[in-house]
N, C-alpha and C positions, 0 to 999 in steps of 0.2 A: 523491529527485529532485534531488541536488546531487551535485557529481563533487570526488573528495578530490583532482583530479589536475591541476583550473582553477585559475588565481591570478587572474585579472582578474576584475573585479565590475562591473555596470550593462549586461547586454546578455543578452537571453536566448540560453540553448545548448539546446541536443537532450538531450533525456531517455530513453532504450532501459532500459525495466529487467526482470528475470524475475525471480521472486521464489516461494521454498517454505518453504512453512507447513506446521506440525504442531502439532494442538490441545494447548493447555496444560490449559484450565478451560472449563466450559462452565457453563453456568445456565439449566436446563429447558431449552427450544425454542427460543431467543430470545436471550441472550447467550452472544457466544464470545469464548472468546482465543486467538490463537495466537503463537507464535514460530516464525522458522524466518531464512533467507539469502536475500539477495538480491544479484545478480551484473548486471554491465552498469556504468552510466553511474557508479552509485551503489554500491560492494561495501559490505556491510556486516551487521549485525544485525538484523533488523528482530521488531518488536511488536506486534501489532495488537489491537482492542477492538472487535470489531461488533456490533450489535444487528438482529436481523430480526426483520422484522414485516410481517403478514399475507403469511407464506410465502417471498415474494417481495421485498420492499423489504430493501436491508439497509444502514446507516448506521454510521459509525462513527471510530475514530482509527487510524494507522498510523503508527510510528514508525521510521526508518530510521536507527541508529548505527553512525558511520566514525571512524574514528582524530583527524579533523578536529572530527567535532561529531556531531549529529545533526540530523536533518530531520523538523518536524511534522507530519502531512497528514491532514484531512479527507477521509473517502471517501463516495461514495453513490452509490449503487448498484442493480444491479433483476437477479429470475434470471432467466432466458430459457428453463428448464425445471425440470419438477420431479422428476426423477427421481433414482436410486442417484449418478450423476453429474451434475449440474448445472452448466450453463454460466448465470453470468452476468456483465454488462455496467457500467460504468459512470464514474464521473469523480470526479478527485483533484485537491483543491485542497493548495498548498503554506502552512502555517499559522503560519510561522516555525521556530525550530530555536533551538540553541546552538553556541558557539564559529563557527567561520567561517559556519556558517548561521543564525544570531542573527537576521539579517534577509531571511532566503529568502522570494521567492513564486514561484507560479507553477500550472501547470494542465497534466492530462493525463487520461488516457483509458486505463481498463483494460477486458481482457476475461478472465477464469479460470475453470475447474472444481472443483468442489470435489466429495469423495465422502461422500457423505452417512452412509456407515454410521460411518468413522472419522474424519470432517471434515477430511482431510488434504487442503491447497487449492495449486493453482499459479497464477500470475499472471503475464501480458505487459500492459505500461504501457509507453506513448509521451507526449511533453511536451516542454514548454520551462519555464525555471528560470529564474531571477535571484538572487543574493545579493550 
């Protein structure tokens, strides 16, 4: 949720991100990882670490890497179904970074599907930043 394309710092901007994931590792029921791009506000590499629990809750780290830096973020989260597709909901805190996002915060709001047979997940995320 930082833009490699801002030079000024101390004012929050607009966040637009989309983001696809493709399972790396998994562990039992309950831990996943993925890799996959994200395009918008932020292009870059992104990494993520979730954990879910009791089905529906799911918590975790996502990391977004730009030519600039990279961007830390706490996610959490809740599914809104439980099916082969699953839609769920929830909110992204910005947890600092490196290089020009060293000192990033900020807050947004995702919604995505993920498919439950080969956990392959997409994501739309809105926000505002600071670094």
């Amino acid at each position: 949720m930082a833009t490699s394309s801002a030079t000024a710092t101390g004012r929050d901007r607009p966040v637009k991100e989309h983001v696809d994931l493709v399972l790396v590792k998994k562990s039992g029921m309950t831990k996943f990882e993925h890799k996959g791009r994200a395009t918008g506000t932020v292009a870059g590499t992104v990494r993520s670490r979730i954990t879910l629990t009791h089905s529906v809750v799911l918590k975790g780290t996502v990391t977004i890497t730009t030519a600039a830096g990279a961007v830390r973020m706490t996610v959490d989260g809740r599914a809104r179904s439980l099916g082969l597709r699953t839609k769920f909901t929830g909110k992204a805190t910005i947890a600092g970074g490196t290089g020009r996002y060293a000192k990033a915060t900020g807050v947004g709001r995702f919604t995505g599907v993920v498919n439950r047979d080969t956990w392959h997940a997409t994501i739309d995320a809105t926000g505002t930043y600071r670094y």
